[in-house]
N, C-alpha and C positions, 0 to 999 in steps of 0.2 A: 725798819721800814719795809723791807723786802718782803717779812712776814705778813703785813699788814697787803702789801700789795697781791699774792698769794690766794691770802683769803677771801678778798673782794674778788678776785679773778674763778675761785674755789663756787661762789656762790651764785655769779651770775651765770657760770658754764651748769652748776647744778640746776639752774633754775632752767636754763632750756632743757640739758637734757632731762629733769622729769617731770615735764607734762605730760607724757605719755603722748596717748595720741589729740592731744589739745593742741591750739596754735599757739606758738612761741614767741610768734612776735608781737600778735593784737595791736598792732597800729594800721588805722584803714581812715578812710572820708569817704565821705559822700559824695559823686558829681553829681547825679541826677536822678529825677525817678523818670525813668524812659518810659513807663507806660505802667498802668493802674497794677500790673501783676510783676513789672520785674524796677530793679535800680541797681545803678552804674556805682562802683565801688574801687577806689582805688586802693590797694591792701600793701603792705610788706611783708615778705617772708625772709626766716633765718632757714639757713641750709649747712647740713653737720652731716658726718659723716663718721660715722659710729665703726665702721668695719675695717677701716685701713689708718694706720699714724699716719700718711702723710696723705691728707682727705683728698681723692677724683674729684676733677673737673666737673665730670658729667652726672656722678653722685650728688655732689652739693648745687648742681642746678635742679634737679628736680625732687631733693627734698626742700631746698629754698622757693622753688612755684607749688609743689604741694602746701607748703607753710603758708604761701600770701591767699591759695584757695580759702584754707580754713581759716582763713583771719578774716579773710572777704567776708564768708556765713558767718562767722563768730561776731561781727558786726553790724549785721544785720538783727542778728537774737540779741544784741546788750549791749551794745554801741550807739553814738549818736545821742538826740534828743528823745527819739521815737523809737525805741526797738522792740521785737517782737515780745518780748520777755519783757515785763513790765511789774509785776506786781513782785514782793518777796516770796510769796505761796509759789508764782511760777518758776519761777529760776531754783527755789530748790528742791521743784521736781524737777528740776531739768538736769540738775547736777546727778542725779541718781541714773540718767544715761548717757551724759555726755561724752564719757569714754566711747563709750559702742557709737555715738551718733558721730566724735567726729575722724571715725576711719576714713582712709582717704579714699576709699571706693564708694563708703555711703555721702561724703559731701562733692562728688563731683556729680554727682546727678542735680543739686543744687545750680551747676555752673551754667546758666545759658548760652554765654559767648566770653571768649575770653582773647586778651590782644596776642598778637605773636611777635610781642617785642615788649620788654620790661622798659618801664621810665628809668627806673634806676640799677644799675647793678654794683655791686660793692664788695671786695674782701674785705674782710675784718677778721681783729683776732690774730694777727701776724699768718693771713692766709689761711686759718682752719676752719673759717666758718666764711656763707658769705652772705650776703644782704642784698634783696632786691626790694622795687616796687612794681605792682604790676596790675592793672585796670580790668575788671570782672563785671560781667551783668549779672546779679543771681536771681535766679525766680521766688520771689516773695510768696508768692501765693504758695507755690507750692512746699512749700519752708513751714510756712505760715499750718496747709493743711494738714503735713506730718506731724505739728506739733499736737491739732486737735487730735487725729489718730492714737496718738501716744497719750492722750489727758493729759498734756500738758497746759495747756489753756484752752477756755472756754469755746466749744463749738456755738457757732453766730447763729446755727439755728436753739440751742440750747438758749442763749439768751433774748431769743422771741420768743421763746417759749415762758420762760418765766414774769420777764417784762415786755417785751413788742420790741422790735431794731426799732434805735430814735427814727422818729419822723425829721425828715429836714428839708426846709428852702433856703432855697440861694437866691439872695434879693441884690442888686446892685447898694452900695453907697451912694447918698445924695445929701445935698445942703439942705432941701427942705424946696427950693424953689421952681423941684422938678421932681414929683413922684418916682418913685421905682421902675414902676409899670412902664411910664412915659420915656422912659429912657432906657429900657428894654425895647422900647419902638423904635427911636429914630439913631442908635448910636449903636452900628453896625459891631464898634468894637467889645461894647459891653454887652452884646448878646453873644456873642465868641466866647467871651468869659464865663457866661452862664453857661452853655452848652456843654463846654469843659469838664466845668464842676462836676456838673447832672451827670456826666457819661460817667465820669468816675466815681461815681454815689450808685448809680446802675451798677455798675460793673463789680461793686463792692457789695449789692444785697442787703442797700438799702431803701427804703421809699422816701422816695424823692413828690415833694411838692411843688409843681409850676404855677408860679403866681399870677401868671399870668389871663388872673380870668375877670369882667367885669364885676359880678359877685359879690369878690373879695372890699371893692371899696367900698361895698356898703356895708360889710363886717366893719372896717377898718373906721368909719363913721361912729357905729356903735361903741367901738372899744375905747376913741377917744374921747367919746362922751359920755364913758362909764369910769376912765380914768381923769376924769377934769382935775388940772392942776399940774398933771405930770409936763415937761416939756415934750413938746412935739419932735417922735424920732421915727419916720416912716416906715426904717424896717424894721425895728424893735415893737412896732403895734403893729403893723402887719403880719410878721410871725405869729406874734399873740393870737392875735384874733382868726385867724385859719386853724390855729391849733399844732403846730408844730413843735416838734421836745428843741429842736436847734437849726438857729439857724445860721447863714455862712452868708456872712456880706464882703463885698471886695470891689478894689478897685484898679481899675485899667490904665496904663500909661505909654506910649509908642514915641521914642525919640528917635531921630532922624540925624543926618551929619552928612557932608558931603566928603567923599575919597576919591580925586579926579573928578572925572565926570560922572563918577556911580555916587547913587544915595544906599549907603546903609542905615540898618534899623536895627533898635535894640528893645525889648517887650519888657516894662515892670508893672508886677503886679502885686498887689498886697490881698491878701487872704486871710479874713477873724471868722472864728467860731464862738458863741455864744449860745448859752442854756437859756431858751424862751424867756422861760420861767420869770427868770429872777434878772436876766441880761447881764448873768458872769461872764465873764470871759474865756472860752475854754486853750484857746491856742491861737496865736497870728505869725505868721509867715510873710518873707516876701522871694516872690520868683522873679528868676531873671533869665531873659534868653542869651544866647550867644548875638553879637552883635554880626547882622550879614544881609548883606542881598535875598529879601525873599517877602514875602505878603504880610499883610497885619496879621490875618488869621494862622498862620504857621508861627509865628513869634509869638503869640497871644495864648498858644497850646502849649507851646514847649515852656513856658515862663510860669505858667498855670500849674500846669505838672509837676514843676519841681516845687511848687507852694503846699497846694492842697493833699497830694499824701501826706507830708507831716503832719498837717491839721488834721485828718483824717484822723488819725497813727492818737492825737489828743480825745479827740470826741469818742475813740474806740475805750479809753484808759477812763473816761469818765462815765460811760454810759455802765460799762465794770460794774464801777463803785457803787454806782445807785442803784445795781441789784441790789447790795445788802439793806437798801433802806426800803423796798419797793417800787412803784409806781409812781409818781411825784404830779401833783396838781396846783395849780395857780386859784385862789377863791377869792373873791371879794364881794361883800356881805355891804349893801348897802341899806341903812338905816331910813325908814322914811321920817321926815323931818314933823312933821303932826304928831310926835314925843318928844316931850322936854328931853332933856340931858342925861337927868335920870333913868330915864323908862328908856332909852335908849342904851345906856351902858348896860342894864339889867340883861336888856336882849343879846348885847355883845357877850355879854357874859356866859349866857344861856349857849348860845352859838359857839364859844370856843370848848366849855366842856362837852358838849356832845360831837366837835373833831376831835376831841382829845381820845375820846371812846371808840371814836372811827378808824383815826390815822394810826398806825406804827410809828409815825415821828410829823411832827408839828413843829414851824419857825413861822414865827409873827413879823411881819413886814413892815404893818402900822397900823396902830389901833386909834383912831380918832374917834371924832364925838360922835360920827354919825356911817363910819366906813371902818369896816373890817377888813385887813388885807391880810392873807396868810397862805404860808405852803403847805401841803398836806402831803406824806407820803401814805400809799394803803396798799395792804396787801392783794394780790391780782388776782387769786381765788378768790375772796372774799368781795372784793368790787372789781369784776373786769372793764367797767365802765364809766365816766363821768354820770350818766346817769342814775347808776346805782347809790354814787355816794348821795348823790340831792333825792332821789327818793329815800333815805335812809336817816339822813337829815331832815325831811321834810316830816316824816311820820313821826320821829321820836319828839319833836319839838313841840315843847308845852308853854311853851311865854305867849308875851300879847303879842297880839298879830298872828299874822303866818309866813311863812317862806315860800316864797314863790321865784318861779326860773325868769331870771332876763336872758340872758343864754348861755347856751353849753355849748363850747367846741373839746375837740379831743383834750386838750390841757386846760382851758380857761374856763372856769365856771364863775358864773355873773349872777348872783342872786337879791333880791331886795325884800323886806322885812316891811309889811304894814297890814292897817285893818282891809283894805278895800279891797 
């Protein structure tokens, strides 16, 4: 039994001491994302003492807060739900300099702020080791920018280049019995929400869509009378139909409680991302504020904040992916009805092999007797434009009738099939 206990003792003391200069103890959370470029990390560190058998006080405190540093960063790169390192290509570039990256001189320039008091502090190990927890803000971005530096993942202007940063609006949630728009007007708290989002969509280097313009609802007219049939879902056709690759709907909630004579307040918010397109689902979060004495709009920021970078952190892992398929477009091919059945499938027919010759990758939605719905992805040299592809469609097409434009927005192209 002694033997047995030996070795277990043998392997876990091996295992910290050789990481080298890795963190040893990789246990951390998340408190919060305090603002678009940094988040609050609460990390543990093991502290060991390599130089003396009966390990310094002062030695094992500061290889134990060196330890919860790099556990902080090391959490940030592959921790959580959302970490910077996402793909298997990244992480094992990243192993190839992980040693050099996490010396303890190159990850405290990572450290923005740090507490001056541990939550936890602990001996362990009959005193030769000790164990702390201790609360870090690190800067993401700049985390985030050393990695582009190093090729380790994808520079954001690199992926405009190839495909364009997704387009996105932030539309409110609604039942249907009050527009988007209309309550972007009159409900102080769900324009706070928007504002949020946008600043952090800004401040991230992406183009942000404000929906707010009268315009749009006469797009949003057209598209639901080009999708007859579909249920009516405000912001999922108003993205549409503006032309947005995603869009981020969410909703507000402010509860109240009385403490003596003071009212405090506590801010929940729910936050989905979704792909135009197709209305996948990419990411949904819910934030929450600290409950306290203080205004809607400060509760309503800090609850946001802690929502939307995760979501963010998904839409960044998905827009990734669909590099490797291209450009992605929403089509639907509508049949004029003065053709039977036949002479209309002929035409569907006609229509899907000439995207087949267009697209790099093609998925059918629904092929009806008289509507063609499909996703198209195409290469962005070869079509930098929704335009491109309907002139290129339009010219090669040899069936009855002709192909003419109902409309083209950045993603949604609307096209109908007749003699007139």
């Amino acid at each position: 039994m002694q033997r047995i206990l030996i070795v277990i003792l043998l392997i876990i003391n091996n295992g910290l001491f050789g990481q080298g200069n890795l963190p040893r103890a990789r246990e951390a959370v998340l408190l919060e994302s305090s603002s678009p470029s940094e988040v609050m990390v609460r990390a543990t560190g093991f502290g060991i003492d390599r130089k003396h058998r009966k390990p310094k006080a002062k030695t094992l405190d500061k290889s134990a807060n060196n330890d919860a540093k790099k556990t902080a960063v090391w959490f940030v790169l592959f921790g959580g739900s959302d970490p910077l390192l996402q793909t298997d290509g990244e992480k094992q570039k990243f192993e190839k300099i992980q040693e050099d990256f996490f010396k303890t001189d190159n990850i405290h320039k990572y450290i923005s702020w740090e507490a001056d008091y541990y939550d936890k502090r602990l001996r362990i190990d009959n005193g030769k080791m000790l164990k702390v927890e201790k609360t870090f803000k690190i800067n993401k971005s700049l985390l985030e920018a050393e990695l582009v530096k190093r090729s380790i993942i994808i520079k954001p202007a690199s992926i405009s280049k190839l495909v364009g940063m997704p387009t996105i609006m932030v539309i409110p949630e609604t039942t249907g019995d009050i527009a988007p728009l209309e309550l972007l007007k009159i409900d102080p708290d769900i324009k706070k929400g928007a504002e949020v989002i946008e600043s952090y969509l800004t401040a991230k280097k992406y183009t942000v869509i404000v929906p707010e313009q009268q315009q749009v609802l006469q797009e949003l007219t057209a598209t639901q009378y080009a999708l007859g049939g579909v249920e009516e879902d405000y912001s999922y056709l108003l993205a549409l139909s503006i032309g947005s690759d995603v869009y981020i709907s969410y909703n507000v909630f402010v509860a109240s409680r009385k403490i003596g004579s003071s009212t405090v307040k506590k801010a929940v918010v729910g936050c989905r991302a979704y792909e135009t397109t197709t209305g996948r689902l990419l990411g949904t979060e819910t934030g929450y504020s600290r409950e306290r004495l203080a205004p809607n709009p400060a509760l309503i920021e800090e609850a946001m904040n802690d929502a939307v970078d995760k979501v963010l952190s998904r839409i960044s892992n998905y827009w990734k992916s669909d590099i490797k398929r291209g450009v992605q477009y929403k089509m639907i091919v509508s049949v004029s009805d003065s053709y039977d059945s036949d002479e209309a499938e002929d035409i569907i027919f006609k229509i899907s092999d000439l995207l087949k010759e267009i697209a790099s990758s093609l998925k059918e939605n629904s092929v009806a007797d008289y509507t063609y719905d499909v996703l198209i992805w195409v290469t962005p040299e070869q079509y930098p434009s929704a335009t491109d592809i309907y002139r290129t469609l339009k010219s090669r097409y040899n069936g009855a009738g002709s192909v003419k434009k109902i409309s083209i927005s950045r993603k949604l192209i609307l096209l109908s099939v007749s003699d007139e």
